[in-house]
C-alpha positions as CSV (number, residue, x, y, z in Angstrom):
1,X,152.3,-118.4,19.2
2,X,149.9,-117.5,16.8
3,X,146.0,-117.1,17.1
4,X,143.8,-116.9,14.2
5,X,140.4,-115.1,14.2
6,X,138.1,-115.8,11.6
7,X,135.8,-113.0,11.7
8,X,132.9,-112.3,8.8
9,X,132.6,-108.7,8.4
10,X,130.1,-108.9,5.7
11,X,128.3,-111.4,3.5
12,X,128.4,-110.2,-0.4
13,X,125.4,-112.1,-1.1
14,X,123.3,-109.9,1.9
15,X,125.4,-107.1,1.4
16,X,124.7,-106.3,-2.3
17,X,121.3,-107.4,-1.8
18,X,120.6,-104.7,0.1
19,X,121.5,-102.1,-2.9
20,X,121.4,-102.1,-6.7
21,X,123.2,-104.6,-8.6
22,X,125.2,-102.2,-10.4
23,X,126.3,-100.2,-7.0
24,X,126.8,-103.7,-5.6
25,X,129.4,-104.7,-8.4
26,X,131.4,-101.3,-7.7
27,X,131.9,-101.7,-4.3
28,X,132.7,-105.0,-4.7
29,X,135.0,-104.5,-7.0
30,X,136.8,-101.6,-5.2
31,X,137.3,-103.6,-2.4
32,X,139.1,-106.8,-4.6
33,X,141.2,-103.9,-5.6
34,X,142.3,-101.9,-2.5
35,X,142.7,-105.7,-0.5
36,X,144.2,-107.3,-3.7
37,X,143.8,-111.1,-2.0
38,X,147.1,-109.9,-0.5
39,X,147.7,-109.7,3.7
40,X,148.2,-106.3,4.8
41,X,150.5,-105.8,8.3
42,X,149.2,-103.1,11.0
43,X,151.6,-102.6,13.9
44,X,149.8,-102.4,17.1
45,X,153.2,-102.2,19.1
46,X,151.6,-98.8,20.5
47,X,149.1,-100.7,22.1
48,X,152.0,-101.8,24.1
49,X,152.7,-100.8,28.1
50,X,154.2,-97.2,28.0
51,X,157.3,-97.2,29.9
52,X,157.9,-95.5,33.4
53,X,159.9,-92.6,34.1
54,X,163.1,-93.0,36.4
55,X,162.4,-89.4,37.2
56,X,159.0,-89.6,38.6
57,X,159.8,-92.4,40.6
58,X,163.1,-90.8,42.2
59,X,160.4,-87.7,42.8
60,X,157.8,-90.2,44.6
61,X,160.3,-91.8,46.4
62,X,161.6,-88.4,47.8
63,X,158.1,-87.4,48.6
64,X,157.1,-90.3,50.2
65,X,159.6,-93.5,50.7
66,X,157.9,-96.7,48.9
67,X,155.6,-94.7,46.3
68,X,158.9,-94.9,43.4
69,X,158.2,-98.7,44.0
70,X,154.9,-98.3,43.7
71,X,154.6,-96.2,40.3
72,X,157.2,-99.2,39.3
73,X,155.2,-102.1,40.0
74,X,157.4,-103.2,42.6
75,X,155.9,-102.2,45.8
76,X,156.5,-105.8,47.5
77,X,160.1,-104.3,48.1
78,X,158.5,-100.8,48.6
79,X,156.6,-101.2,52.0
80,X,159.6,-101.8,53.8
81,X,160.6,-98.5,53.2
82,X,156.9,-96.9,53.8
83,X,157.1,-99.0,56.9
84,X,160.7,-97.2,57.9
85,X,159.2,-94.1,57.1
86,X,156.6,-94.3,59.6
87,X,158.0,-95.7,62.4
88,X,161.4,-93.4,62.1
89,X,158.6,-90.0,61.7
90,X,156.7,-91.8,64.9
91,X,160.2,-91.7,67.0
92,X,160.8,-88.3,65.8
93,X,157.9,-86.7,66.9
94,X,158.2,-89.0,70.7
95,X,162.0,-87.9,71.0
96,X,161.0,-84.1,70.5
97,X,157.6,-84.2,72.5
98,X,159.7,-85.8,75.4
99,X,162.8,-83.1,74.8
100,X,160.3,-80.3,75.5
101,X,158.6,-81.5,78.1
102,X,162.1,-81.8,79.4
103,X,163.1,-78.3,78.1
104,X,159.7,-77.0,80.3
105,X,161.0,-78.9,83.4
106,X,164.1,-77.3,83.7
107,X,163.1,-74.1,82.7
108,X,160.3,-74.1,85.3
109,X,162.7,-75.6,88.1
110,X,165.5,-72.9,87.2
111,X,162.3,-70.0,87.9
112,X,161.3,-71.5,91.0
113,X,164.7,-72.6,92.6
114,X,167.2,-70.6,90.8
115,X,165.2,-67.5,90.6
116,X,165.8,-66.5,86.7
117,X,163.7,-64.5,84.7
118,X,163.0,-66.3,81.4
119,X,162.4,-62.9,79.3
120,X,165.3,-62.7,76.9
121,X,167.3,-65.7,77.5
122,X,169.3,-67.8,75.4
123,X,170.5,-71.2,74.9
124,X,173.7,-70.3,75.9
125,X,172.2,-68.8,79.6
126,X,170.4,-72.2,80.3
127,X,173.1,-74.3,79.9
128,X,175.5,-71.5,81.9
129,X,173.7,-71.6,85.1
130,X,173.7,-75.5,85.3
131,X,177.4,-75.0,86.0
132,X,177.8,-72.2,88.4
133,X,175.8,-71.8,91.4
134,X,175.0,-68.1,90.9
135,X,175.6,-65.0,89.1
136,X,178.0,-64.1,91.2
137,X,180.3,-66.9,91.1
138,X,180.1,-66.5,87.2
139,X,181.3,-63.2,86.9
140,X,184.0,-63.5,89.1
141,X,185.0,-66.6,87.0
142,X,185.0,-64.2,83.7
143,X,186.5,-60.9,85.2
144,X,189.6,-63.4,86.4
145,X,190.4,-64.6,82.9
146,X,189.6,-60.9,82.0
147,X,187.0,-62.1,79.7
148,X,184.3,-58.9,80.7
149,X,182.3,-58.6,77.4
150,X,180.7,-62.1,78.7
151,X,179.8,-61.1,82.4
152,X,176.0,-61.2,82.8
153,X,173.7,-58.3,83.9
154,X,172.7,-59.1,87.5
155,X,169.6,-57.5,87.1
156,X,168.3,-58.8,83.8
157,X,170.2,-62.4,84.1
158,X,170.6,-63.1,87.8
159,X,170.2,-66.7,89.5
160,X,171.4,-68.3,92.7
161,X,171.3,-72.2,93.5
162,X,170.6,-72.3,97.3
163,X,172.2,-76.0,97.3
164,X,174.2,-77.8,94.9
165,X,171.9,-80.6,94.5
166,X,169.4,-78.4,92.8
167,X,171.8,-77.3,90.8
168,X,172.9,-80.7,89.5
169,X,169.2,-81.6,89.7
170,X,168.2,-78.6,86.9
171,X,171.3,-79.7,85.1
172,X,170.4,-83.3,84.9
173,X,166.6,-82.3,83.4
174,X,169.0,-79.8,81.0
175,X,171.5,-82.4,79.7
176,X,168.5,-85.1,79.3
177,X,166.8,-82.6,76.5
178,X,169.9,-81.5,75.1
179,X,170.7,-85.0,74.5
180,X,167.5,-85.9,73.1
181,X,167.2,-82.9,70.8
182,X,170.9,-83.8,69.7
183,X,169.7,-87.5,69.5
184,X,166.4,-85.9,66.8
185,X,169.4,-85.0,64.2
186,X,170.1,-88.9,63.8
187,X,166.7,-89.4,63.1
188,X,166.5,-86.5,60.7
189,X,169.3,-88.2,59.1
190,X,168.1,-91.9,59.0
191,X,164.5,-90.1,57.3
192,X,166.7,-88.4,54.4
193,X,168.8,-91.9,53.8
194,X,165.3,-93.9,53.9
195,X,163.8,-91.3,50.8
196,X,167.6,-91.9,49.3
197,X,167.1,-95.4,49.7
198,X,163.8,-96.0,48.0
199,X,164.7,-93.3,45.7
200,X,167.6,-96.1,44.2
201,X,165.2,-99.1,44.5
202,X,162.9,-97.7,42.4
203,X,165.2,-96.6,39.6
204,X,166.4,-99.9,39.4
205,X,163.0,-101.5,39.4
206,X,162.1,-99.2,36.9
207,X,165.0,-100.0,34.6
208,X,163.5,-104.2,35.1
209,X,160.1,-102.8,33.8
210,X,161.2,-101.2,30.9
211,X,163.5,-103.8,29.7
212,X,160.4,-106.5,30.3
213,X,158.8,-104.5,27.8
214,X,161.3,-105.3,25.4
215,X,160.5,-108.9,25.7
216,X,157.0,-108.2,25.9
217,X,154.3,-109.5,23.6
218,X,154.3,-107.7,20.1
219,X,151.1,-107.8,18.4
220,X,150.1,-107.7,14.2
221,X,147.4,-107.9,12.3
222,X,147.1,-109.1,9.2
223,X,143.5,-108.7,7.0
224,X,142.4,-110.4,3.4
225,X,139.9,-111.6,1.4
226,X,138.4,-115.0,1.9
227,X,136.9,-115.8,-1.7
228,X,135.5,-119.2,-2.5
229,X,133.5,-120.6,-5.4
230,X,130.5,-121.8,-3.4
231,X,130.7,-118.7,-0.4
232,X,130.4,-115.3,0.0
233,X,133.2,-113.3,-0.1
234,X,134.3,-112.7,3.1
235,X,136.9,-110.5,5.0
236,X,139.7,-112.4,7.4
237,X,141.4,-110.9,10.4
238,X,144.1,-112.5,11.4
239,X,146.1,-111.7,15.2
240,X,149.2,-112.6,15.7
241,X,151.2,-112.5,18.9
242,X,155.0,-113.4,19.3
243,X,157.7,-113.6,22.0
């Protein structure tokens, strides 16, 4: 496709009337000889659409799932991954708000019905006296299978379960946040595949772009001398555009 552009840049006639006639005949004639009624070819290809970086858009997708599609002009495919991202941070913070309110239950149940003291206590003690009704019973459990570097304190780590059913009720609240923290790790997981994700959609949308470019437009100009018997001398630019 090609697009012509006729474009005066000065009239001789106005031009040279405008200095003295023997100024006027130099220039004149120093233009004729630098143009020489012969095209000259500027490449504008720099004008061209820079190309993206598979880097930066493996970076943004890591950062924030959808923003390498983005930075690649492809963020139609993009938002489903934003999308993801939000609703798999939204069930992550539910699951672990709702695990701690758990974790608070059964620690508050244990102080009132089991009578522990929480100062100093582990994971490993909470999920110890869900299974044995009291100290007691724990330590005689240990000292039997002559395991007595794990008998508890009584003093520091005591608790008794006056009935069974509070027992299995603390244990019940217990396994409930255990299995909803456990249950956070999958969500963790899904976040890191969703960045991992988007991270290879927008490498490969980026690799489309820049081959695009390739079969972009290309532009030239070419620029001469218009010189007739009956006109002013007059300067043409010529744009050019191809496939």
């Amino acid at each position: 496709m090609k697009y012509s552009l006729l474009t005066i840049l000065f009239l001789s006639t106005l031009t040279f009337a405008q200095i003295s006639p023997q100024s006027s005949r130099e220039l004149k004639n120093t233009l004729l000889e630098n143009l020489k009624k012969e095209s000259t070819n500027i490449n504008l290809s720099s004008l061209e659409r820079s190309k993206k970086n598979p880097g930066l858009a493996i970076i943004y997708s890591l950062l924030l799932p959808g923003m390498g599609e983005l930075y690649a002009d492809g963020y139609s495919s993009g938002k489903y991954f934003t999308i993801a991202e939000g609703t798999l941070w939204g069930i992550f913070i539910g699951m672990n708000t709702y695990a701690n309110w758990q974790k608070d239950r059964y620690v508050a149940y244990a102080v009132t019905n089991g009578g522990i003291n929480t100062s100093g206590k582990d994971a490993d003690y909470y999920a110890t006296i869900g299974e044995y009704s009291s100290i007691t019973q724990f330590n005689d459990a240990q000292a039997l299978n002559h395991d007595f570097e794990t008998m508890y304190n009584v003093e520091t780590h005591y608790w008794n379960w006056p009935t069974t059913e509070q027992r299995k009720a603390y244990r019940g609240m217990w396994t409930s946040s255990e299995q909803t923290f456990n249950d956070v790790r999958f969500v963790v997981g899904a976040l890191i595949l969703n960045r991992i994700a988007s991270a290879i959609n927008a490498v490969r949308l980026v690799s489309a772009y820049n081959k695009n470019l390739k079969e972009d437009l290309s532009w030239n100009v070419s620029v001469g001398l218009l010189n007739k018997a009956e006109l002013p001398t007059t300067v043409v630019l010529n744009f050019q555009t191809a496939l």
